[in-house]
N, C-alpha and C positions, 0 to 999 in steps of 0.2 A: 302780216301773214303773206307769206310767197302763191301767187298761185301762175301757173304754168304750163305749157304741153306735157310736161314730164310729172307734174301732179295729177293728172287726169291719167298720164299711164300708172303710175303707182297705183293710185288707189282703187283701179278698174280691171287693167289687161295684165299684172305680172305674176300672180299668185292664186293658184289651188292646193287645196286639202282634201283628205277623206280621215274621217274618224275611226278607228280601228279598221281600214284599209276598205269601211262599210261594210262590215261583216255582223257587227254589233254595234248597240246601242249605248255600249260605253261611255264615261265620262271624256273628255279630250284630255288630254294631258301634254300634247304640242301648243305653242302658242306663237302667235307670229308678228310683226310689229313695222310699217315703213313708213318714214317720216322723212319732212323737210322744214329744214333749220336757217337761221341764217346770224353770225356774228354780227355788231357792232363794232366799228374802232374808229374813234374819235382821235384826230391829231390835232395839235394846234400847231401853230407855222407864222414868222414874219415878227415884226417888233410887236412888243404892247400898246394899247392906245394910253391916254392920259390915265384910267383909270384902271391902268395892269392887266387889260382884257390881252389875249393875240387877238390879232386882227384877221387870223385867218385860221380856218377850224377844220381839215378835212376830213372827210366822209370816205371808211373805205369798208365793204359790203364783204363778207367772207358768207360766201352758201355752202350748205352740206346736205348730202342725201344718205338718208339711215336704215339700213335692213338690219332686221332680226328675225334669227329661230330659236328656238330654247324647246326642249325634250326634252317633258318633264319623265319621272318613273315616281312609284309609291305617291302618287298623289299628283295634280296640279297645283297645288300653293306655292311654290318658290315658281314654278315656270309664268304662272302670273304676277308674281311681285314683279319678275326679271322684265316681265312685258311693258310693266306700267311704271317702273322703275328706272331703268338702267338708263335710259335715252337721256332722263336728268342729270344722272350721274356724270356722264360723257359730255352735257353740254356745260354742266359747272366745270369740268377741269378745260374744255377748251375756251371757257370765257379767262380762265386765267391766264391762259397765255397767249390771249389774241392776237396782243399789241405785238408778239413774236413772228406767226402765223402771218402776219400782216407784212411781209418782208419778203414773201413767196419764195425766194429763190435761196438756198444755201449761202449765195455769194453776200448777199443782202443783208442775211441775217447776221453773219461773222463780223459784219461792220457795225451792228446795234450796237447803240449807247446801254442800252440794257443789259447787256451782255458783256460791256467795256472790262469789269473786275472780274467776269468769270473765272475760277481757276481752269476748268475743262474748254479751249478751244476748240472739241471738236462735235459741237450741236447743231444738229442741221434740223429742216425741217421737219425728217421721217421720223430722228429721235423723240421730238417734242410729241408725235402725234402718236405715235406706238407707246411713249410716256401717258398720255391719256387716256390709251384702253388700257392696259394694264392697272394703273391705278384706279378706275373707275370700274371696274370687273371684281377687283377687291372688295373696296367698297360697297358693293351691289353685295357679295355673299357676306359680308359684314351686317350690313342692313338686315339680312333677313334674320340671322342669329339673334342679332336684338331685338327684333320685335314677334319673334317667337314667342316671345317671354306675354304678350300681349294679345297675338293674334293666333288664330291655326293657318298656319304655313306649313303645309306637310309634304315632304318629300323631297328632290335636291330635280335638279335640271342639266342638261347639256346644255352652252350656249354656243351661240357662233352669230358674229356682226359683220356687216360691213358697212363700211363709211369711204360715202364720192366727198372728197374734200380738193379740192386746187384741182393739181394733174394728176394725183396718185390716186387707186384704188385700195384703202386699207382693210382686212379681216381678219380679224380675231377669234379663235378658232380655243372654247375650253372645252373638250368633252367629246365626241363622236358623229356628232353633225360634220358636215365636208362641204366647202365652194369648189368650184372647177370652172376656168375661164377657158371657152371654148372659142377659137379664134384662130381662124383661116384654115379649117379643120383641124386643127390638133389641141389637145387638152392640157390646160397649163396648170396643175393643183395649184390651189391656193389656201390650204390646212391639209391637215395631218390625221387621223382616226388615234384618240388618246385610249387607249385601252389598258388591261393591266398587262398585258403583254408587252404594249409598246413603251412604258413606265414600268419595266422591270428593276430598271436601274436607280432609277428615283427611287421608289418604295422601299428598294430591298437597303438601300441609305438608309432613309428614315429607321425603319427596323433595327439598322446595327446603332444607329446612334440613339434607338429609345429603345431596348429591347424589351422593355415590361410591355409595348404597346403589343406585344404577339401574345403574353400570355408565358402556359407549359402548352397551349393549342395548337401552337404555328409554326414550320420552319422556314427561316429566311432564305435559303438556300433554294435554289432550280436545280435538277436533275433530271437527268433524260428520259427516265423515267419514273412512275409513281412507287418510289421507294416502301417496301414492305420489311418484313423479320426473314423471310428468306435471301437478303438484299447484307444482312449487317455481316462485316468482314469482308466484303465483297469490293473491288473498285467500278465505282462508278461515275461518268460523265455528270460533270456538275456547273453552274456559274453560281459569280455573287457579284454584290454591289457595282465592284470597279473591274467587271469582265464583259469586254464584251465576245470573246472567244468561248473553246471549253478547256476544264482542266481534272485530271482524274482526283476521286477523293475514295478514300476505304471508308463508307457506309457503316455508322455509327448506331445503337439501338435508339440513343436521342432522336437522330436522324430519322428512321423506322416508325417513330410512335407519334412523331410532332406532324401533323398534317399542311401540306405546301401551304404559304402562305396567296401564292397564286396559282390555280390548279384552272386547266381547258386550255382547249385554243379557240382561236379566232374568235366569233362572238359566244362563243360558250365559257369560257376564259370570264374567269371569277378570282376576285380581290376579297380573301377571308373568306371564302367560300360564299360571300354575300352579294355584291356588286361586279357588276360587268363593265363600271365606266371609271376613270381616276381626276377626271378633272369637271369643273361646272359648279352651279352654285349649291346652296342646302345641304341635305343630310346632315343636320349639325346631331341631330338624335341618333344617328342609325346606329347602329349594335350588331354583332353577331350574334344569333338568334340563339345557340346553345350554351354560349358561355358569355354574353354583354359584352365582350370588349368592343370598345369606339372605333366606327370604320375613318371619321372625320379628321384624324390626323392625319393619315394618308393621302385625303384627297386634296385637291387645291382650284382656285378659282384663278388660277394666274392663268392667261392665253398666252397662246403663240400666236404673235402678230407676224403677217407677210403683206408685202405690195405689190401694184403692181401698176407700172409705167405708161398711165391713159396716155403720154404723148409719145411714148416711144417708136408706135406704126399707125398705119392709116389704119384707123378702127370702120365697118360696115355696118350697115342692121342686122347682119347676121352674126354676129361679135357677142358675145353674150355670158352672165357670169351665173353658173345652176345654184343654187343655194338650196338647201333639201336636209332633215332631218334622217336618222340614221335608216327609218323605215323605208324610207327609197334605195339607198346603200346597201341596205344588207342584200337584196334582188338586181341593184345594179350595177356595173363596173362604170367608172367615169365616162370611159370612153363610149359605152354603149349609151350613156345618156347624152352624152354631146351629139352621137348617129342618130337618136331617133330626133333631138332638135331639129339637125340642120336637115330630115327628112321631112318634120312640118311645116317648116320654113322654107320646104321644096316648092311647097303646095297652095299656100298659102300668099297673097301680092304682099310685098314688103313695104306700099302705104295703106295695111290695114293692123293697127296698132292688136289685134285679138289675136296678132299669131303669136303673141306671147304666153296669152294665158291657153291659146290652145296648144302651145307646145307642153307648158308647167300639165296640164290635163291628159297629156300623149305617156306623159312621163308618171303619173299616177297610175293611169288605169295599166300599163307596162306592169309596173310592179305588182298591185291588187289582185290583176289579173282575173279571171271569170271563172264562173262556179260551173263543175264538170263532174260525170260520174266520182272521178276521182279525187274531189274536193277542190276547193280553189289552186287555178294549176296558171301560171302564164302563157304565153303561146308557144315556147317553146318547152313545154311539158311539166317543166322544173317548177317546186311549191313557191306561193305566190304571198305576200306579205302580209300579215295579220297585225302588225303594227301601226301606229296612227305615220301618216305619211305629211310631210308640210313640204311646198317646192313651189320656190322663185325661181324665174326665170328674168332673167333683168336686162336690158339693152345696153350694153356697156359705152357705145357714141351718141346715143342719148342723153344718158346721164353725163358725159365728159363735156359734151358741147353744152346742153343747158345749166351749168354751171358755171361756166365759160360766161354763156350770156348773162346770167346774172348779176356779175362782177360791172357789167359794163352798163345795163338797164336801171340795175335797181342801189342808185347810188344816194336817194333821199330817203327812201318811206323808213318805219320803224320797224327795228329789229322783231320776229315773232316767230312763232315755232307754227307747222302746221301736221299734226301725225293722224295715223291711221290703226287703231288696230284691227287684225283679223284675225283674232284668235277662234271666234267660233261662226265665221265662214266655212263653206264650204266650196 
């Protein structure tokens, strides 16, 4: 078991919640998750002795530091499998490729004996590591489909991780939660918001190439607008599958009667008129409510992994990476949450490790906002978030250097995992 300066920040000063933005006494349905891990890898080295032993065995320590959010909807049951789940996931596929990982540098790796027959020369280490969230993300909404059959796992989850490994910062991003690395004032995204707007072009594939998955309910087709009977014979602005332009179509009575298969925008913006998100785990049940067709083909558990270069600049205590469920997002812009950080961090002495969580708490009550003639309103007038809210704030030269240090510290003791969850913190 690793323990640390940077264990004691984890599981103390980097994370607050409110449960429906405190407005109610609701179920949670966010769930949060931060852990430190650490690989083994055994080498052997030098001739055998008389009885075929090496004579020589090295020891080489690989540490990892693990965040999670997951936003669950229709329930908590997958957002808590993903909580108590997924971190195993992740460390089975990177115990398989330790002895890889163990070569740190791209250059190092190219020259492994392990890799000698490779057909594909060009694996480095980012591949191997964005290889292990991805497949381990699969696996995790795999998991829950199966043991549905067993347990009540109800509802599907957004997820989004990050993982401190070596000198890179990696997150994986399925669903509508968002990082943002905030650094020397400017804000550097580190995911995407997966919506069905922004998977227009995926879904509307899936559709051409399953079309029974729509029904006579659904058209696969976008147009400019919501196509009606006063519309057919008419030309109208349209996209599909392989556009990402427009291009005019004469409006069909098909066209008119089959309803968008994604209709709204922004977060109003709905998949089968049922769902607001296209990627994350569960939903393996869900249905469109008036006619059953399966929303779970469309969606997918696959991330989009990004990194980011802990060695690239001189990282400060003010460097920092926001991690926060969609409920904080929908009330704030990246950049406005990076402003009010580096405002607490104004305020606050930078060796006292609680400006973390009093930033992640800056950035809660921001959004929630306070209850006024006019209902819960923020301070600058605009409605304020009824969603459950989850937000890390993370010290990103923290975490790079006490990683660093453990490579070179903890070069005997036995490999162990130590996690935290805070899912019903507050």
């Amino acid at each position: 078991m690793i323990i640390s300066n940077l264990s004691v920040l984890i599981f103390n000063v980097l994370f607050y919640r409110t449960i429906n933005a405190g407005k109610t006494p609701n179920k949670n349905e966010d769930q949060s998750v931060a852990g430190m891990f650490c690989l083994n890898v055994s080498k052997s080295s030098g001739e055998a002795d008389d009885e075929g032993s090496p004579t020589r065995v090295s020891q080489t320590k690989i540490p990892y530091a693990y965040f999670g959010v997951f936003d669950g909807h229709a329930g908590c049951g997958a957002s808590l499998m993903a909580v108590n789940q997924l971190h195993f996931h992740i460390m089975e596929k990177l115990q398989g490729i330790k002895e890889l990982l163990a070569y740190e540098s791209d250059d190092k790796l190219a020259m492994a004996e392990e890799l000698a027959d490779a057909v594909v020369s060009s694996v480095t280490i980012d591949s191997l590591v964005i290889g292990v969230l991805e497949e381990a993300f699969f696996e995790m909404d795999e998991q829950i489909r199966r043991e549905k059959v067993t347990y009540r796992i109800d509802g599907g989850c957004a997820a989004l991780v990050a993982l401190f490994l070596g000198k890179r910062l990696y997150v994986a991003n399925a669903g509508d939660c968002r990082a943002v690395v905030a650094h020397k004032g400017k804000v550097i995204p580190l995911s995407r918001d997966f919506t069905p707007e922004t998977e227009r072009q995926r879904v509307q594939l899936i559709a051409y190439q399953r079309p029974q998955l729509l029904g006579n309910e659904f058209g696969r087709l976008e147009f400019q607008q919501r196509v009606r009977k006063k519309h057919v014979g008419q030309p109208l602005l349209y996209r599909d599958r392989h556009m990402t332009g427009w291009a005019l179509k004469t409006v069909t009575e098909e066209d008119a009667r089959k309803f968008p298969m994604i209709h709204g925008e922004g977060k109003k913006a709905r998949l089968l008129d049922t769902i607001g998100t296209t990627r994350g785990f569960g939903d393996h049940d869900l249905k469109v409510a008036f006619c059953s067709l399966p929303i779970k083909p469309f969606l997918t558990p696959q991330p989009e992994v990004r990194k980011f270069d802990l060695s690239s600049s001189k990282l400060t205590e003010d460097d920092v990476i926001i991690m926060a469920s969609d409920g904080l997002w929908e009330r704030l812009s990246s950049e406005k949450a990076a402003e009010l950080v580096m405002e607490t961090f104004s305020k606050v002495p930078k060796d006292d490790k609680r400006r973390y969580v009093m930033a992640a708490q800056v950035l809660v009550g921001e959004a929630r906002g306070t209850l006024s003639e006019k209902g819960w309103r923020r301070v600058n007038g605009e409605l304020a978030s009824y969603d459950d809210i989850s937000v890390f704030v993370i010290p990103i030269s923290e975490c790079s250097s006490e990683m660093a240090k453990f490579t070179v510290e903890y070069n005997s003791p036995p490999s162990g995992r130590q996690t935290h969850s805070i899912a019903n913190e507050e």
